[in-house]
C-alpha positions as CSV (number, residue, x, y, z in Angstrom):
1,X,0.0,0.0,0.0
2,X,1.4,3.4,-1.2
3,X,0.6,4.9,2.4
4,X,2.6,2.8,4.4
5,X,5.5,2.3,1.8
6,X,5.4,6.7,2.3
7,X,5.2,6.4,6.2
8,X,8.2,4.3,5.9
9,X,10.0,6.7,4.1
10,X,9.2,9.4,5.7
11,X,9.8,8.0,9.3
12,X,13.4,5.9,8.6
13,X,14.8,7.0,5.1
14,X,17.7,9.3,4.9
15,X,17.8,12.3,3.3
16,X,15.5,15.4,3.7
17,X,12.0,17.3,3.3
18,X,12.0,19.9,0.3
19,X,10.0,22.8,1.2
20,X,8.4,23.7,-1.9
21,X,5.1,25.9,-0.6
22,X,6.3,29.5,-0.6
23,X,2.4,31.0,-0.9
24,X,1.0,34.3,-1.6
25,X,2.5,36.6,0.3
26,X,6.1,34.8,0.2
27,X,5.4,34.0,-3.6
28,X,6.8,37.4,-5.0
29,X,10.4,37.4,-3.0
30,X,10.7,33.8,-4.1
31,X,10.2,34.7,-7.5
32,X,13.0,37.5,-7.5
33,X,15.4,35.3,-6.0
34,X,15.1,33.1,-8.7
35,X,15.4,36.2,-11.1
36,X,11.6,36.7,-12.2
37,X,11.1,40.4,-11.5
38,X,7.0,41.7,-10.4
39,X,7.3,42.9,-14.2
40,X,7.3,39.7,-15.6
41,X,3.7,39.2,-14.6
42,X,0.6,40.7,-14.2
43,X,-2.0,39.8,-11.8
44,X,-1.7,36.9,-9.4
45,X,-2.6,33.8,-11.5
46,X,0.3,34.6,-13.6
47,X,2.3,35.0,-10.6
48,X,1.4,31.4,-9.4
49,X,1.9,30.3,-13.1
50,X,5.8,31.8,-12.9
51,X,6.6,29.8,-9.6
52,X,4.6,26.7,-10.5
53,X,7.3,26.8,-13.5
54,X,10.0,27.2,-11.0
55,X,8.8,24.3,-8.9
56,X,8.1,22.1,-12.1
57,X,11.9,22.5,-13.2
58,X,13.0,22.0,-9.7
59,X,10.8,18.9,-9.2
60,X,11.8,17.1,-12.7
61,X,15.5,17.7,-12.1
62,X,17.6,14.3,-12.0
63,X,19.1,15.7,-8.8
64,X,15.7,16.0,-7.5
65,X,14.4,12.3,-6.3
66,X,13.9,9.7,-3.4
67,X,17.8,9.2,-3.1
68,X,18.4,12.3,-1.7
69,X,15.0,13.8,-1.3
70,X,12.9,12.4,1.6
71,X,10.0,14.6,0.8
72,X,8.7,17.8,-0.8
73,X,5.9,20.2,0.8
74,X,3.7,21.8,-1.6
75,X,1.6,25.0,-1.4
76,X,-1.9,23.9,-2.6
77,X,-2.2,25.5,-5.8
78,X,0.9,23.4,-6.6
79,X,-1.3,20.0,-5.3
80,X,-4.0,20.9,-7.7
81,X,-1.8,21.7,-10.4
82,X,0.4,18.8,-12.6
83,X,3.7,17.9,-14.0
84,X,3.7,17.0,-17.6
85,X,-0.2,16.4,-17.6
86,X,0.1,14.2,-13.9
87,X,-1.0,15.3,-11.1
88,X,2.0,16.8,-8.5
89,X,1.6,14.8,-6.0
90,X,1.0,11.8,-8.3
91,X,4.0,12.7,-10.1
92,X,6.0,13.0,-6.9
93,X,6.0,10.2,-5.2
94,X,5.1,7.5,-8.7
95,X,8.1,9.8,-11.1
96,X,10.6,10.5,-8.1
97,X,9.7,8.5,-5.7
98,X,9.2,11.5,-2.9
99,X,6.7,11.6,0.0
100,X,4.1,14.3,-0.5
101,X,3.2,16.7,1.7
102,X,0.6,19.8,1.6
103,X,0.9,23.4,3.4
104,X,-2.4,23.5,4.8
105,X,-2.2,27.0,7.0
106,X,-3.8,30.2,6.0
107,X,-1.1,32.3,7.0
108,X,-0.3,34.3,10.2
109,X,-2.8,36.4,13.0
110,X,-1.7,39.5,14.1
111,X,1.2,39.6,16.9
112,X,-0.6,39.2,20.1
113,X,1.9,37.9,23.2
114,X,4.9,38.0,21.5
115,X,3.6,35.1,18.8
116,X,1.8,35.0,15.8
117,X,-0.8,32.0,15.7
118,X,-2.6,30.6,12.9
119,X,-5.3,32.7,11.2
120,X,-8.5,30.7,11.1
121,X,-9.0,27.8,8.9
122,X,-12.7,27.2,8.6
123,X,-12.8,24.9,5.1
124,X,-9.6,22.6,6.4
125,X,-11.9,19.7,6.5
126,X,-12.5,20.0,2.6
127,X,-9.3,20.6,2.2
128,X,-8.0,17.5,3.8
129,X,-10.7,15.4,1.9
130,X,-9.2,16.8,-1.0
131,X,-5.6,16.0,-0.3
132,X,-6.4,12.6,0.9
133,X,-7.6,12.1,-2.7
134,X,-5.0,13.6,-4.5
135,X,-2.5,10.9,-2.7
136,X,-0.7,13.5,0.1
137,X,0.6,11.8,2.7
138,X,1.2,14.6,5.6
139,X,0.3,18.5,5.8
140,X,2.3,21.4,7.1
141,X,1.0,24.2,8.8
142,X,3.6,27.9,9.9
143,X,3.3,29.8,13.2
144,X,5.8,32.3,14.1
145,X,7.4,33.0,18.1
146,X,8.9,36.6,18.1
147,X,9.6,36.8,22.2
148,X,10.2,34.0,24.9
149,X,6.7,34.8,26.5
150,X,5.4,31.7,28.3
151,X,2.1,32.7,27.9
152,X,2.2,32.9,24.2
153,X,4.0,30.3,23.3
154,X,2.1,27.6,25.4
155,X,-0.9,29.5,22.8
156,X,1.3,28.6,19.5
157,X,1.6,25.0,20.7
158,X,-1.4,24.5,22.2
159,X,-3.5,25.5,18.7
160,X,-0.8,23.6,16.3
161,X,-1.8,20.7,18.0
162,X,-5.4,20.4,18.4
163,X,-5.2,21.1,14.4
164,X,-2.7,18.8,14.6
165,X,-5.3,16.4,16.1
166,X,-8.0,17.4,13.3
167,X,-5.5,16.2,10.6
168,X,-4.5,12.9,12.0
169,X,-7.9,12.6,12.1
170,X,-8.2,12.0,8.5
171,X,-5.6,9.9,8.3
172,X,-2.5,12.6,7.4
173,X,0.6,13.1,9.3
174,X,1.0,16.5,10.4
175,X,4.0,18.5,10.1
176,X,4.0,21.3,13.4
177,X,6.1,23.7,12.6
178,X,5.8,26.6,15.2
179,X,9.2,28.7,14.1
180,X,11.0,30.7,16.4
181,X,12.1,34.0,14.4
182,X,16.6,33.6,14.5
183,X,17.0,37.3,15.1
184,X,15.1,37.7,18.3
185,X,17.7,38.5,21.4
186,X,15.8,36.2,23.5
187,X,16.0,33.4,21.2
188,X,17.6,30.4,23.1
189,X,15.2,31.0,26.0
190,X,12.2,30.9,23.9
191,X,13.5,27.4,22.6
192,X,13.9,26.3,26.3
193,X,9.9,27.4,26.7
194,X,8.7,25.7,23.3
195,X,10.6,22.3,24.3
196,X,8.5,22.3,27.8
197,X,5.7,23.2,25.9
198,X,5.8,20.4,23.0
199,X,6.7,18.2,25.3
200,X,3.7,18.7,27.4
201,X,1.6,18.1,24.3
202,X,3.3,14.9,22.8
203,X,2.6,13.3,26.1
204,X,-0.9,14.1,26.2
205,X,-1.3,12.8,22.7
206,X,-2.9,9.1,22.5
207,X,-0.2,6.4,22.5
208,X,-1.1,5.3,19.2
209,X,-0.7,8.6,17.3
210,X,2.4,10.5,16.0
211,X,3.1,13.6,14.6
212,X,6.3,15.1,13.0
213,X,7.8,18.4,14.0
214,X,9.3,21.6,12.2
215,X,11.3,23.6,14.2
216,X,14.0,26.5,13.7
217,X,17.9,25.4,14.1
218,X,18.6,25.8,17.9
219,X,21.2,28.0,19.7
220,X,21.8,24.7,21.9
221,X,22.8,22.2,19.7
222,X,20.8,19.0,20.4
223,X,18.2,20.9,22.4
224,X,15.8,19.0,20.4
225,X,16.9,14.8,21.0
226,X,14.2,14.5,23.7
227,X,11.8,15.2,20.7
228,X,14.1,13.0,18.2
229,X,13.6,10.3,20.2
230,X,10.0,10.6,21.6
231,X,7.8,7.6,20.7
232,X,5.0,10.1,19.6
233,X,7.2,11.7,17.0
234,X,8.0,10.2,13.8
235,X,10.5,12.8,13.1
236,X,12.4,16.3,13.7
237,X,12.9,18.4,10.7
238,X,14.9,21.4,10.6
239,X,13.9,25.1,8.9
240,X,16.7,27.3,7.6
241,X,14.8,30.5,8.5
242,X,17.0,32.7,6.8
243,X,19.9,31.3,7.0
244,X,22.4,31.1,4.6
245,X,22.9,27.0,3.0
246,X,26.4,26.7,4.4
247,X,25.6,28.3,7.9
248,X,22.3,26.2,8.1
249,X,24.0,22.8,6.9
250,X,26.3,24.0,9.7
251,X,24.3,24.1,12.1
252,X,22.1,20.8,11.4
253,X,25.5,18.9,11.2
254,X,25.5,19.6,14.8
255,X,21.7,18.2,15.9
256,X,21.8,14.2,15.7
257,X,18.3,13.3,14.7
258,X,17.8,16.2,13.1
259,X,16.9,16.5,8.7
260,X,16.6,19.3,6.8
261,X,13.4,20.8,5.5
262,X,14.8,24.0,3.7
263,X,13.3,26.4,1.3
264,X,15.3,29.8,0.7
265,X,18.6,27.4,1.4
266,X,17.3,24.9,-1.0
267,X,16.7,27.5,-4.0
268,X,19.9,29.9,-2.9
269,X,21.4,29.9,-6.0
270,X,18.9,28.7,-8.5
271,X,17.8,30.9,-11.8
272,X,15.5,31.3,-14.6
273,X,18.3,32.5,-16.2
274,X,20.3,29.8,-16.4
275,X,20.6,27.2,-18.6
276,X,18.9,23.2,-17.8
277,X,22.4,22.1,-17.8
278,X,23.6,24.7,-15.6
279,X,20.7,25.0,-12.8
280,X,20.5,20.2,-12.5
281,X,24.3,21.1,-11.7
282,X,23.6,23.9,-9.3
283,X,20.3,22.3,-7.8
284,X,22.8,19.0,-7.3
285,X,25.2,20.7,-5.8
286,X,22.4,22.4,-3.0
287,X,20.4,18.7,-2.8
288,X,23.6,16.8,-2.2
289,X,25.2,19.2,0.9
290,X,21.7,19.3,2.4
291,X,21.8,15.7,2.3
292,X,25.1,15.7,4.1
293,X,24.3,17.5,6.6
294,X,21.1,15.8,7.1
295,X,23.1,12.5,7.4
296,X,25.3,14.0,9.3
297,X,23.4,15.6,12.2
């Protein structure tokens, strides 16, 4: 069965998570990185045309497969769009043999205790149905921590797992992903709070359920093996939140447990510009250090 061959892979296979689901309000700095200026389109649905290009080239790239590439989270205009006439998440996991997962969050609330939780998402429900059908294996859903404030962060956790709850519910594995911002002064001590805080949660959790986890590279290294090896998670991924490849490869080398599940660092270097030849070489280049440090950690 296609669902437990994925859980598999996503629980025990080396390699890492692809972060592919930049969406509308990231969509336009994405784009200039990979040198499509805002002139180059004119109204959003050419937008998400110019970056479901850039994802298409990325994803059909020999570099770009099950070797090296444990998985790939799509924005879900990407889901419902396809690959050379194939569904992408069809096309993922039966033409590269990668795990797909789906960004399921409707962006971020206004500040309120030092966080950011997630905005409302009324239709997730449908939008589950919908990914169960297309074949997704897990979601992903974003909040943000700006302060170490107790109070909200125990709020950031608490909501990212009762959704959490709603999408095991259909049978999904859910990526949590509450990020803490890397320039905040007070960064290490809001890492110590969100640890106490998951923690809390994954033991409440029923014994038979699991859940994977997206968190920012820590100023501890190894802060994070109680999670890595907690029975109710299946496994720690790492964001580059704006870190550069090299320093974020860095710093992963240094978490055991830990994989990557980059975005910026995965694209740094990637253009429109540039020839097939030239970006499979430089999109090799990124896949195969993220990899290393991914084994590595």
């Amino acid at each position: 069965m296609a669902n437990e061959t994925m859980a598999k892979q996503a629980a025990e296979k080396a390699g890492f998570i692809a972060a592919l689901d930049q969406s509308g309000g990231s969509t336009p700095k994405a784009l200039r990185l990979y040198g499509v200026e805002e002139s180059a389109y004119a109204n959003d649905e050419e937008m998400f045309g110019k970056i479901h290009e850039m994802r298409a080239r990325i994803i059909k790239s020999p570099a770009f497969n099950g070797d090296k590439v444990m998985g790939a989270i799509l924005f879900e205009r990407t889901m419902d769009g396809e690959i050379d006439g194939v569904p992408t998440a069809e096309y993922l996991w039966k033409e590269r043999s990668v795990v797909p997962f789906l960004k399921v969050d409707k962006g971020l609330a206004d500040e309120e205790n030092g966080v950011q939780v997630m905005k409302p998402m009324p239709d997730l429900d449908a939008l589950l149905e919908r990914a169960v059908a297309k074949g997704i294996f897990g979601t992903k859903m974003r909040s943000v921590i700006n302060a170490a404030n107790p109070e909200g962060i125990a709020a950031v956790v608490a909501q990212q797992f009762d959704v959490g709850r709603q999408i095991l519910g259909h049978g999904l594995m859910p990526i949590i992903e509450p990020e803490v911002t890397i320039s905040i002064s007070d960064k290490a001590e809001a890492e110590d709070i969100l640890l106490a805080e998951i923690l809390k949660q994954l033991d409440a959790l029923g014994h038979d359920k699991q859940v994977m986890l997206k968190l920012t590279l820590p100023e501890k290294a190894n802060l994070y093996k109680p999670l890595v090896d907690h029975p109710r998670v299946m496994r720690v991924v790492a964001l580059s939140g704006g870190y550069s490849r090299n320093d974020a490869n860095a710093k992963l080398a240094s978490n055991t447990g830990m994989i990557a599940s980059f975005s910026r660092a995965l694209t740094e270097g990637l253009s429109a510009q540039q020839s097939d030849a030239e970006f499979d070489a430089a999109l090799a280049e990124s896949v195969d250090s993220i990899y290393q440090a991914s084994k590595a950690g």
